[in-house]
N, C-alpha and C positions, 0 to 999 in steps of 0.2 A: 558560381559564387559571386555575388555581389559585391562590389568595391568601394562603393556607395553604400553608405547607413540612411543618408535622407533619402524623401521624397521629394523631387524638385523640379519648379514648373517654373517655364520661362513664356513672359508675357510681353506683348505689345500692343500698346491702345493707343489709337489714333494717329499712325504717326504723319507727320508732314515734313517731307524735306526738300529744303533748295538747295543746290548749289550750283557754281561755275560749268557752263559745260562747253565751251569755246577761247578759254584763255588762249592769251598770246603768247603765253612765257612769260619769264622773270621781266621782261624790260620791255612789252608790250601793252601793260597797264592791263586792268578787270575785262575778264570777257564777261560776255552776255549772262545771265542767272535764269535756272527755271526750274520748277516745280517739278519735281522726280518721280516723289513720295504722296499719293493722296488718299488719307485717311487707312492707312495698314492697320488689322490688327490681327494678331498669331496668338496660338496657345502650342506650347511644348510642351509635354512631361518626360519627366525621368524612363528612358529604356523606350525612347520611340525615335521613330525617324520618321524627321517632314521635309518634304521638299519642295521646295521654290520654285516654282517653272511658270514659263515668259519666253517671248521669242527675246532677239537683241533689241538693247535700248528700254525693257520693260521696268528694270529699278531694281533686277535683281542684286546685283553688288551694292548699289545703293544701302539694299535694307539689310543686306547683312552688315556693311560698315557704321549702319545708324545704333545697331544690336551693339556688336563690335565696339561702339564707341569709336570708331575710326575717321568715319563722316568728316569732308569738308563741306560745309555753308553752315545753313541756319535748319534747327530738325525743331520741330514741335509734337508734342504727344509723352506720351509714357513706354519705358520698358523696365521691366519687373523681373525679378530673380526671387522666389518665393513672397513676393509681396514688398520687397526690398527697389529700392530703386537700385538699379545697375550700371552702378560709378565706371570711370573706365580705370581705376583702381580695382574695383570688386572683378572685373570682368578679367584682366592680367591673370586674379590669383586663384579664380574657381573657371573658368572657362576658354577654350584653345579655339584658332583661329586659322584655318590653311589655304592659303590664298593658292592660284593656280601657277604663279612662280616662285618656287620653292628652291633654293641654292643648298649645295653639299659639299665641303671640303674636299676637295680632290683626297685622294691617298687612306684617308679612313675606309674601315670596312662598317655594314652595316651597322654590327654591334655595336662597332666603337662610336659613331653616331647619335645613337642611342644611350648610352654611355654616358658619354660627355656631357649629353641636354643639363643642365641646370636643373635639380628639384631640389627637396629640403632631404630626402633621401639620398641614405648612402650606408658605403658599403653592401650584406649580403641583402636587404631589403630593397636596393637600388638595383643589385645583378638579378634580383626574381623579377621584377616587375618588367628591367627588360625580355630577360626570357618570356615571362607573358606574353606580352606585347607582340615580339617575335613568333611566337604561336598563333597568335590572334588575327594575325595579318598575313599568314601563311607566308613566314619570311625566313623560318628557321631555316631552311635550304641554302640560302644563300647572306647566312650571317656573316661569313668571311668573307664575304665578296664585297669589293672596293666599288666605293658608290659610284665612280667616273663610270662604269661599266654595268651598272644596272640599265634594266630597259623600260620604261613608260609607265608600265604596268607596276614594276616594282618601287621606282622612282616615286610613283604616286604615293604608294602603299606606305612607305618609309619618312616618308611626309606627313602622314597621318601620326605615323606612330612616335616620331618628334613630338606630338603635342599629345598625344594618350600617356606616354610614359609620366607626363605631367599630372595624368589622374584628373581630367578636366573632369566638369559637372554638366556643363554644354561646349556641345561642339562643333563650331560652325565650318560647312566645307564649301568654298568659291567652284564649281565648275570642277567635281572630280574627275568624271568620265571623262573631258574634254582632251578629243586625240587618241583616247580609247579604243582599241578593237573591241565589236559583239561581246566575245568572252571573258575578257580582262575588263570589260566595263561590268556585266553580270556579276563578276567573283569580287570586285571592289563591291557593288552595293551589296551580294549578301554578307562580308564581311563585316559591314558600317551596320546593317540593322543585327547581326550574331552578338560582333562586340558589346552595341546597345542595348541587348537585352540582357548580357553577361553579366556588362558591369555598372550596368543602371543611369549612363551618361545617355543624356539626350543628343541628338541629333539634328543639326538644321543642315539641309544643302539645296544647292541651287543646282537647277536641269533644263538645261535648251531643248534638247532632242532627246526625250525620253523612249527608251524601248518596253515592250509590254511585257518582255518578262523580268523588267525590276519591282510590276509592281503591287505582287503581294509582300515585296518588304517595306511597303510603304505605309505609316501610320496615318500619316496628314497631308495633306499637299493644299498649296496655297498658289493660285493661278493669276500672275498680275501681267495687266499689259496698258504701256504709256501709265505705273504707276497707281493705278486705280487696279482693286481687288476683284477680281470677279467671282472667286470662291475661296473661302479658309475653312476647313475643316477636316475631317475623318476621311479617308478615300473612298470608303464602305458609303458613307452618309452622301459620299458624292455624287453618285452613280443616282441615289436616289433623287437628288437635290435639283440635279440636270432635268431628270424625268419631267418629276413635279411640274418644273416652267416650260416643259415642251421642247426637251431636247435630248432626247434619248441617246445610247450610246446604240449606233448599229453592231449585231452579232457580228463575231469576229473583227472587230476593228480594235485598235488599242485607244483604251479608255484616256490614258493618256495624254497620247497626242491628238483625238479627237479634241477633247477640249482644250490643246493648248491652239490647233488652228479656229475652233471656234473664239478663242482670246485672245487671236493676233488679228491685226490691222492689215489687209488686203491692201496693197501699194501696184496691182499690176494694173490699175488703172483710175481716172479718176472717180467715175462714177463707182465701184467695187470699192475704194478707197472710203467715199463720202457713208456708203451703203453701210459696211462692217465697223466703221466709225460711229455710228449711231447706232448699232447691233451692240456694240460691245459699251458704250455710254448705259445702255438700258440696263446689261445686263448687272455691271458695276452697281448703280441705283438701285435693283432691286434687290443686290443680296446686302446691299449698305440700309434698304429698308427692313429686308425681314432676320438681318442679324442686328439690333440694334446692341450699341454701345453699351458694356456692362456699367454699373456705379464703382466697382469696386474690383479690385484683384480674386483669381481665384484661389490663389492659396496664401492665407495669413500667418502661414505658421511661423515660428519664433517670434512673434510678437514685431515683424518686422528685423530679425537679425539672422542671417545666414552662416549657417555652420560652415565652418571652416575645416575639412578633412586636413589638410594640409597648408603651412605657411608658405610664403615667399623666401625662396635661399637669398643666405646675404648675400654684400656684394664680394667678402676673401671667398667664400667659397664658387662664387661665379666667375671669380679671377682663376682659380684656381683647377676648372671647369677649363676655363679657356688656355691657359698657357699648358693645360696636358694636350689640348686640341690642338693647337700649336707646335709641341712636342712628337705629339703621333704622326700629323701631317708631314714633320719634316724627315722624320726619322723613317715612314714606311717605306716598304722594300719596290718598291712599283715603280713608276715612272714618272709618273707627280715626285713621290719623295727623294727620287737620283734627282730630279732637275731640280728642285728647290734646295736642296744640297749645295750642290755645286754651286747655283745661285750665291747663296747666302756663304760659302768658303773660299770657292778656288776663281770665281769671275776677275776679285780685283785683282791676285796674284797673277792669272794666267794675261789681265790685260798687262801689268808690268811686266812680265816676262817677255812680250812682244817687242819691248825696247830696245833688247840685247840685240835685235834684228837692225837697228837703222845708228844706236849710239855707243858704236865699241871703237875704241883707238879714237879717243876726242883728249885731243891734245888740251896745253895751257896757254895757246897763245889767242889771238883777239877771236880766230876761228873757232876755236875750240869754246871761248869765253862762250860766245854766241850758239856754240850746237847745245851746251848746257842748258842756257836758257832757254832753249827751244824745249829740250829736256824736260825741264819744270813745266813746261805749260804745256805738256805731255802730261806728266805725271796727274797736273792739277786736273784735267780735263775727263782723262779715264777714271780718276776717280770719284768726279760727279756724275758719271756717267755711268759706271756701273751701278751705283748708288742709284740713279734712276732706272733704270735696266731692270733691279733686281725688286724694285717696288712696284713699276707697274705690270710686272708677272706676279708678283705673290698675291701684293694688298687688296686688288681690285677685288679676288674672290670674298674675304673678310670683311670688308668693306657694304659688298652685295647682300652678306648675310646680317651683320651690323643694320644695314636699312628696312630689315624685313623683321630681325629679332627686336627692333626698338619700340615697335607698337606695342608687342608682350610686356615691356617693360622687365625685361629679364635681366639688361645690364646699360650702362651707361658708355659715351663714347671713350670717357676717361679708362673707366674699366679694359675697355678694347685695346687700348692703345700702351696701356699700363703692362700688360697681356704680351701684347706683341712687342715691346721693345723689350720686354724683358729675355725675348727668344732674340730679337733681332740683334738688341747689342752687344750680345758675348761674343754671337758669331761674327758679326762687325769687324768686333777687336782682335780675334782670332785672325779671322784674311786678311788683317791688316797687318798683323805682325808677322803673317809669312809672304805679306807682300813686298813687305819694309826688307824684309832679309831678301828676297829677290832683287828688287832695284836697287839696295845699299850700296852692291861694289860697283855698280856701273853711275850712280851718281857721285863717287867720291873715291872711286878709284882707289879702293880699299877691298879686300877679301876678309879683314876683322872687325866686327862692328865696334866702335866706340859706342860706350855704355849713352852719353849724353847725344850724340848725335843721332843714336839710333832710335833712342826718345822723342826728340824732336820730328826724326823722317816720319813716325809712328803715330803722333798726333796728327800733322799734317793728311797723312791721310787715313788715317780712322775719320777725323772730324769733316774732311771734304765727305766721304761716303756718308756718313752718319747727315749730316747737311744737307745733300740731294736727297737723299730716302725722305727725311720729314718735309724738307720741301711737296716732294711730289704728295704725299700724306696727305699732307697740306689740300693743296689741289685736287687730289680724288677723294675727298667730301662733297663736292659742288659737281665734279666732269664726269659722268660716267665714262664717257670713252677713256681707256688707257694711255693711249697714245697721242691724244686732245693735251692729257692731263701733261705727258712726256714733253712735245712741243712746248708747251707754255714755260715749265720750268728750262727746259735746255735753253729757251729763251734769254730766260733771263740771268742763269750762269753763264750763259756767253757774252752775253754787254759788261757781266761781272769781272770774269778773266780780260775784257780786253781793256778794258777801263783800269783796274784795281790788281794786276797780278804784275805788272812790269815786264812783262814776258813781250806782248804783242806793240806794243809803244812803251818807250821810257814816260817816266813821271814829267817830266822834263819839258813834253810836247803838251801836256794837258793844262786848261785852265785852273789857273787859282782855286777857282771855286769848285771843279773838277774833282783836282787831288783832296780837298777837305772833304766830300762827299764819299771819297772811296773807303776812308775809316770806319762808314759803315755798311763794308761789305766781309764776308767771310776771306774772302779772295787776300783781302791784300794782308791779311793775316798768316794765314798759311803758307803763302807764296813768299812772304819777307820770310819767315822761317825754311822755306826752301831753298833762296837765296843764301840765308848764313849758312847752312850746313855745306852747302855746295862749294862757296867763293871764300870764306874767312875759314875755316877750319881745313882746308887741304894743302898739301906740302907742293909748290908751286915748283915745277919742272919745265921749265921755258927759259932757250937762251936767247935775246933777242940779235938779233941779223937785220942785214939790209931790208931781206924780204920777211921778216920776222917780228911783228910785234907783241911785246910780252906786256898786258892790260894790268895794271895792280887791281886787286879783290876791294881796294874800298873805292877809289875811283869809279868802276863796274857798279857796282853797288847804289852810288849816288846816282850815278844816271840812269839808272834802271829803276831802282825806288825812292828815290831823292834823301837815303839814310845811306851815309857812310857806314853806321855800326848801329843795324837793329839792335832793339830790346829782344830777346828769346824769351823771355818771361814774359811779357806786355804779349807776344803774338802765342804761346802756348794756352796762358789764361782767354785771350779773344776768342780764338780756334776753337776751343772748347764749351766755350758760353754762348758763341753762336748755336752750336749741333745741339748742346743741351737745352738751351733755352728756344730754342722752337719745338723741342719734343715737345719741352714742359707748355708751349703757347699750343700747340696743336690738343693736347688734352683740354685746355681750357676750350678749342676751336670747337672741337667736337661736342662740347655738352650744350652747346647752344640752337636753338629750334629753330629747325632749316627752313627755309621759306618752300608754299604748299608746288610753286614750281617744280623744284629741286626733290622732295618727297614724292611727284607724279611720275619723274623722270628715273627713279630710281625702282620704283615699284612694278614700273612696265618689264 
């Protein structure tokens, strides 16, 4: 049965593309630019497969990113979608794209995978089409099966079917076989030309090293090498095409790869080099001569407007997509979902519980004054640091898939981020609040919490975790490395706490212009609120003696953060506007268009 009601051909005339192909990086200035693309043209229809074959360097990913709309430089020529120019709007909403690095949420199973994708479907219309899908792709076996633990073959397969569940109209595939064994590469292409003619979606992919029994699934194949075409058409028509100019395919050889080494450039020497360089020039020019350029598209129908089977989901329901995703991932029973668990509940509690190890029996006298303080910048430390701890193990994954789903145009970064805080900060406030009851009686030497005090402990460190997490956020937009991203931030909470928390130098020792600069930090926010709960609200048990000195709570105070009697209002409100307000600046961070460095680096 058909899925597809159109007939729909996708086209390419002329095309020419430059781009970058030596950049230095973001702070290296423009590398070199060169001609990729010269003069491509393709024809696809509905319920065929064409493939792309080229040794390395021939422009294969090129022309699929030019199709794609994904293309960095400058592209000249046409590409058509039933006679339609192919917006990369139009291309988002009728057409899928499966690049060869494909990211999967730890902890989901296949299904759920599938599942989740984003379509305008839903409910029992959305669970059939998965089951299809999962049929289609001989996956149903292992629908329960958590993607960490699929194998190459399936990985691929489940890759596809992300973007079929979509119901595309063209489907272009980067390098599927790549890594493939003999059999798992055979069972992916009869798959891709079965589905294609099931459900009337065309087919484009690219193939390095073709085997010869993929290729009676092949409807078209398009032979490009250094960017120039040496043959587009029918595979059938090919065999004859070759003849014609005097180059037959030898019996038993694979048709193939005959002609992809006849359309590769010989590098084992110079003359061999110079030789199939002007072999494959000719060869270029003469099928550029005897396929001349059409005037017009081949298929005109709707007057120029493309049917639309299916809409673009909004963005609540792609929220809504995603924070189940979010939900599933943390909640499964595996071992992804124990570690991100614990992560996201018992990390900050289990690191306060570590305290009771190094600050029990800390008296009230100048000693004691001093282990408290050390105390606090304890306290404040672990929980920037869990905070980073638990971001650069979760986010990174989300992150990787964020930079792969954004070309789709399936969600935005606000959306992302919208998503994940809304899982991350319940659980936040949660480990915070059985963190606060863990460290409560050993910072204040109480077993009951007071209602205000425990308030106070409880922003302090929600808003330090909450602070490191969007900080490092922050930073893994730009870093792909994790732990790049880790350093940078720890960095900079560390010049924070030692500058801005009173803990490591009194206010006292710092320049003028020092102490004005630390008002805007997180640090000396929550650290004066750790200070008052500690020093002004506890019942002072110190007799002083000879060898005994008993410090008073606002003296301590002044020389520590140069306020005899914090504001707890002024640092509650701060505490919180910092963690909040960079959530809210990283949502804005994220919507903005990452420079093409930063999108090369992410895509590898």
């Amino acid at each position: 049965m058909k899925m597809i009601g159109s007939d729909y051909v996708l086209e390419a005339h002329n095309i020419f593309h430059t781009t970058e192909v030596d950049g230095g990086g973001c702070f290296n200035g423009a590398g070199s630019s060169a001609l990729v693309l010269k003069g491509v043209n393709l024809t696809v229809h509905s319920g065929e497969v064409m493939a792309i074959l080229g040794s390395k360097g021939s422009g294969k990913r090129a022309l699929l990113d030019v199709i794609a709309r994904r293309a960095e430089g400058s592209t000249r020529g046409q590409v058509l979608l039933n006679g339609s120019p192919l917006t990369k709007a139009l291309f988002q909403q009728r057409c899928g794209y499966v690049t060869q690095s494909c990211t999967f949420i730890p902890g989901l199973t296949v299904a759920q995978t599938l599942h989740y994708t984003p379509t305008i479907l839903s409910g029992y219309l959305k669970s059939s089409k998965v089951r299809q899908v999962l049929a289609d792709l001989a996956l149903s076996q292992v629908a329960h099966k958590r993607v960490e633990y699929l194998n190459m073959s399936e990985a691929r397969r489940l890759s596809i079917g992300v973007q079929l569940v979509r119901d595309p109209v063209m489907l272009l595939l980067d390098e599927p076989t790549q890594g493939l064994d003999p059999l798992s590469a055979y069972l992916l292409i009869s798959i891709l030309s079965n589905t294609a003619k099931k459900t009337g979606c065309g087919i484009l992919l690219s193939l390095e090293k073709p085997r010869s029994d993929v290729f009676p699934f092949l409807d078209r194949a398009l032979f490009l090498c250094l960017g120039g075409v040496v043959y587009s058409g029918g595979t059938r028509a090919m065999l004859e095409y070759f003849h014609g100019i005097g180059f037959p395919c030898p019996q038993l050889e694979n048709p193939l790869m005959y002609y992809l080494c006849l359309s590769t450039v010989d590098r084992r020497s110079r003359d061999r080099f110079v030789e199939s360089s002007q072999q494959i020039e000719a060869l270029v020019e003469r099928f550029s001569r005897e396929t001349p350029l059409s005037d017009g598209p081949v298929n005109n129908m709707g007057s120029g407007k493309v049917p639309l089977a299916y809409g673009k989901p909004g963005e609540l329901k792609v929220w809504v997509m995603l924070y189940l995703k979010l939900l599933a991932s943390t909640f499964s029973c595996g071992t992804s979902g124990m570690k991100t668990l614990f992560l996201r509940l018992f990390i900050l509690p289990l690191a306060m519980g570590l305290m009771w190890l190094f600050y029990t029996n800390v008296g009230d006298d100048s000693h004691g004054f001093f282990s408290k303080n050390g105390l606090i910048l304890n306290i404040l430390g672990l929980a920037y640091g869990c905070g980073i701890l638990t971001t650069i193990s979760l986010f990174p994954i989300w992150r990787k898939r964020f930079s792969q789903d954004t070309p789709e145009g399936l969600y935005s970064g606000a959306t992302l981020l919208i998503a994940y805080n809304s899982v991350s900060i319940p659980f936040s406030l949660i480990s915070a609040v059985i963190a606060s009851l863990v460290i409560y009686p050993l910072l204040l030497d109480s077993k009951l919490p007071n209602g205000t005090t425990f308030a106070y402990l409880l922003v302090a460190l929600w808003s330090s975790y909450v602070l490191a997490e969007q900080l490092s956020i922050a930073f893994l937009l730009v870093v792909k490395v994790p732990y790049n991203a880790a350093i940078a931030v720890t960095y900079i909470l560390v010049i924070s706490i030692a500058l801005a928390s009173g803990t490591v130098r009194s206010f006292k020792g710092l320049q003028p212009w020092l102490q004005d600069n630390t008002k805007g930090t997180h640090t000396r926010y929550a650290s004066s609120l750790l200070h008052s709960i500690t020093f002004q609200t506890r019942n002072m048990n110190c007799t002083p003696t000879a060898s005994v000195i008993c410090p008073k709570p606002a003296d301590f105070l002044h020389e520590r953060l140069g306020l005899a009697d914090p504001d707890e209002t002024i640092d509650v409100v701060a505490s919180c506007a910092f963690a909040i307000g960079l959530a809210a600046f990283n949502m804005l961070l994220y919507m903005f268009p990452m420079p093409r460095c930063v999108r090369q680096k992410f895509r590898l």
